[in-house]
N, C-alpha and C positions, 0 to 999 in steps of 0.2 A: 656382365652382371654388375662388378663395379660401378660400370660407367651407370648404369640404370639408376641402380643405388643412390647414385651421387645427383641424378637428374629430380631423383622423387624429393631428396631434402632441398633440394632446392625449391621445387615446387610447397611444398610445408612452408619454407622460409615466405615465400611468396605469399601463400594462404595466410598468414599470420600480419601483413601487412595493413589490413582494416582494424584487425587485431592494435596493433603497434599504436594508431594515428589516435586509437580512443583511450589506450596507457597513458601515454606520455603525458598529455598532458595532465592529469590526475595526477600521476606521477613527480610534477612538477609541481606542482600548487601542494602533493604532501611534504614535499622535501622543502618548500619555502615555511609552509604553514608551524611547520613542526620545530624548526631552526631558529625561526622568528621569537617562537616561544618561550625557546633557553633546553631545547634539547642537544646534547652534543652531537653535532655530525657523527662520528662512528656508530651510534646508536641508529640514529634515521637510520643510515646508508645501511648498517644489517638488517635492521627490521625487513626490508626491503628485498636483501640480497637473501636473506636465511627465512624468514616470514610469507613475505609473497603472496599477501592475501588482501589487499585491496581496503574494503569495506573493515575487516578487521583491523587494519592497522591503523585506520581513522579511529575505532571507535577505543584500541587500547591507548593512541593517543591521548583520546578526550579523557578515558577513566583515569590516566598516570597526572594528570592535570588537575582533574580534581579531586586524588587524592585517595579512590577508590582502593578498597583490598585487592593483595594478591588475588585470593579467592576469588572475588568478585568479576576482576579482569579474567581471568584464565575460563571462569563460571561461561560468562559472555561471549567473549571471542570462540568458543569450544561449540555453543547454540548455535552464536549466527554460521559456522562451518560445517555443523553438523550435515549439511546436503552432499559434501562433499564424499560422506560415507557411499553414495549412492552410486556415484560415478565410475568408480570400477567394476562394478558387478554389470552396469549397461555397457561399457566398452566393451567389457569383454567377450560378450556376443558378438561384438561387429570385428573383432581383431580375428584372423587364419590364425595368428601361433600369439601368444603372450610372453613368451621367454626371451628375455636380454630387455625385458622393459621395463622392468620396477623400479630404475633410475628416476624417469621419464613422471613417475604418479606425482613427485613433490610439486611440477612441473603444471599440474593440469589444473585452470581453472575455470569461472562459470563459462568465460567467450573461448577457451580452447579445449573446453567441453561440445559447448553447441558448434563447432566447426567440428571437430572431427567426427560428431556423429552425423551429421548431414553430407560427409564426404569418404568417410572412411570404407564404406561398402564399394565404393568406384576408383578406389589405389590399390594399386597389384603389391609393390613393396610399403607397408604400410608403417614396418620402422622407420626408417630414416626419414620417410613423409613427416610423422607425428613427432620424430625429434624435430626435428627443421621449424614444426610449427610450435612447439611448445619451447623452443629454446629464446628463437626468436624472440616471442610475447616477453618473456622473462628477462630478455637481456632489456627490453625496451621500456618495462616499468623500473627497472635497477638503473639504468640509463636515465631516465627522467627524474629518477630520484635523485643523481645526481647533478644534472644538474640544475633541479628546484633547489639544492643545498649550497652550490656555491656560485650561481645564480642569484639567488636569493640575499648573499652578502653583497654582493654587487648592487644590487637593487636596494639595500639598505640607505645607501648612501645619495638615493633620488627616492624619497618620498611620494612624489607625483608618480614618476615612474611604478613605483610598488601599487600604490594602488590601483593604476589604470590595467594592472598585470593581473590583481586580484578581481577585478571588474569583466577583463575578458574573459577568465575563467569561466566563473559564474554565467556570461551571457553564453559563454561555449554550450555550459551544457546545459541551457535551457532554450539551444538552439538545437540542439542534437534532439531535445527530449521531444520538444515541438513537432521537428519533423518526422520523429518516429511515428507522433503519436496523428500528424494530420494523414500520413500514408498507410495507416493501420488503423482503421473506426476499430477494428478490434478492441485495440488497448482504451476505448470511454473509457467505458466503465469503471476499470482498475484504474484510469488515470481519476476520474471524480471519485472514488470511493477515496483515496491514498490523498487527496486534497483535503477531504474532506475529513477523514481522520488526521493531517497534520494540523488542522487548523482547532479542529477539538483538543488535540497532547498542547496547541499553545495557550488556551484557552483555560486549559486545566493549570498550565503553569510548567509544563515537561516540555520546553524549548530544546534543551540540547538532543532529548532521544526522538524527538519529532520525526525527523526523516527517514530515522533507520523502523518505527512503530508505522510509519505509514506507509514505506517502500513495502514491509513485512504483507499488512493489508490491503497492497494492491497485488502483490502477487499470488496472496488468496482467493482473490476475488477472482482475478482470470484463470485460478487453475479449475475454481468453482463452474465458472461459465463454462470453460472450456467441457468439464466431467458434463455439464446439462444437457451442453451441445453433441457430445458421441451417440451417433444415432445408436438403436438398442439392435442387437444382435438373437 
């Protein structure tokens, strides 16, 4: 039974590897971006370690930067997470037993969400699977946080270097985004709507909340289409 046990978190550790390849680097451009700025390493490296929210920790970045209220931050970061309210009440239909797992929820986010629900119906032990995969993720964005942090010092000191670092980045993930979007006609729509509202918020003058107004808007749009497209029962 053990040995099973120990076979399924391996198999999670495993599952969380696609997982892993699209943290890290994110992970590293936060921990360069943030350091660069004048925030103290111990700070980053918690946010990180105790936070673990991706998209939020960029955006209480940008509020702490320019100077935004508590209120304001806490107001924010609270909206853009709000999805995550949802997330246990859908696992836990797909979970045989939920007790010895309430460690594991700090653990779960939007990509070790959409993985355990697309596999969790087809693992027999389904604990140590879902630790294996939610640990993993979490050690791998703490991991890239670090070393985007002292990385990043290093890289201070070759200017070419830092920017050709900050370049890859950027082409990273508008190479990811690209081929999401050429393997998926799906995602048009929500990819030209979400264009198209970022270039209105720059137009308006709303440069810095652009991406996070128009990612919001393109994930409307598809969940829109998607509700049109459910055949009627």
């Amino acid at each position: 039974m053990a040995t099973e046990q120990k076979i399924a978190f391996l198999q999670g550790c495993q599952s969380a590897i696609p997982i892993s390849l699209g943290y890290i680097p994110v992970a590293i451009a936060f921990g360069m971006t943030t350091t660069s700025a004048g925030l103290p390493e111990w700070v980053v490296i918690a946010m990180s370690l105790l936070i673990y929210a991706g998209a939020s920790q960029f955006l209480l970045f940008a509020s702490i930067m320019s100077g935004a209220s508590v209120v304001a931050v806490v107001g924010l970061c609270a909206l853009l997470d709000s999805r995550h309210l949802l997330y246990a009440p859908l696992m836990k239909r797909h979970l045989k037993s939920g007790q010895g797992m309430v460690w594991i929820a700090p653990l779960i986010t939007d990509e070790v969400f959409a993985t355990a629900m697309t596999k969790l119906d087809t693992i027999t032990h389904q604990k140590p699977w879902l630790a294996g995969l939610a640990i993993i993720s979490w050690v791998s964005w703490w991991g890239g946080t670090l070393l985007g942090v002292y990385g990043g010092k290093l890289l201070a000191n070759y200017p070419l270097m830092s920017a050709m670092m900050n370049f890859a980045f950027l082409a990273l993930f508008v190479s990811l985004s690209t081929h999401l979007i050429i393997k998926e006609s799906k995602f048009y729509p929500a990819f030209v709507g979400a264009v198209v509202v970022a270039l209105l918020c720059i137009w308006l003058g709303l440069d810095e909340p652009a991406l996070l107004i128009a990612s919001f808007f393109g994930i409307i749009i598809h969940l829109l289409i998607n509700q049109f497209k459910k055949p009627n029962v």
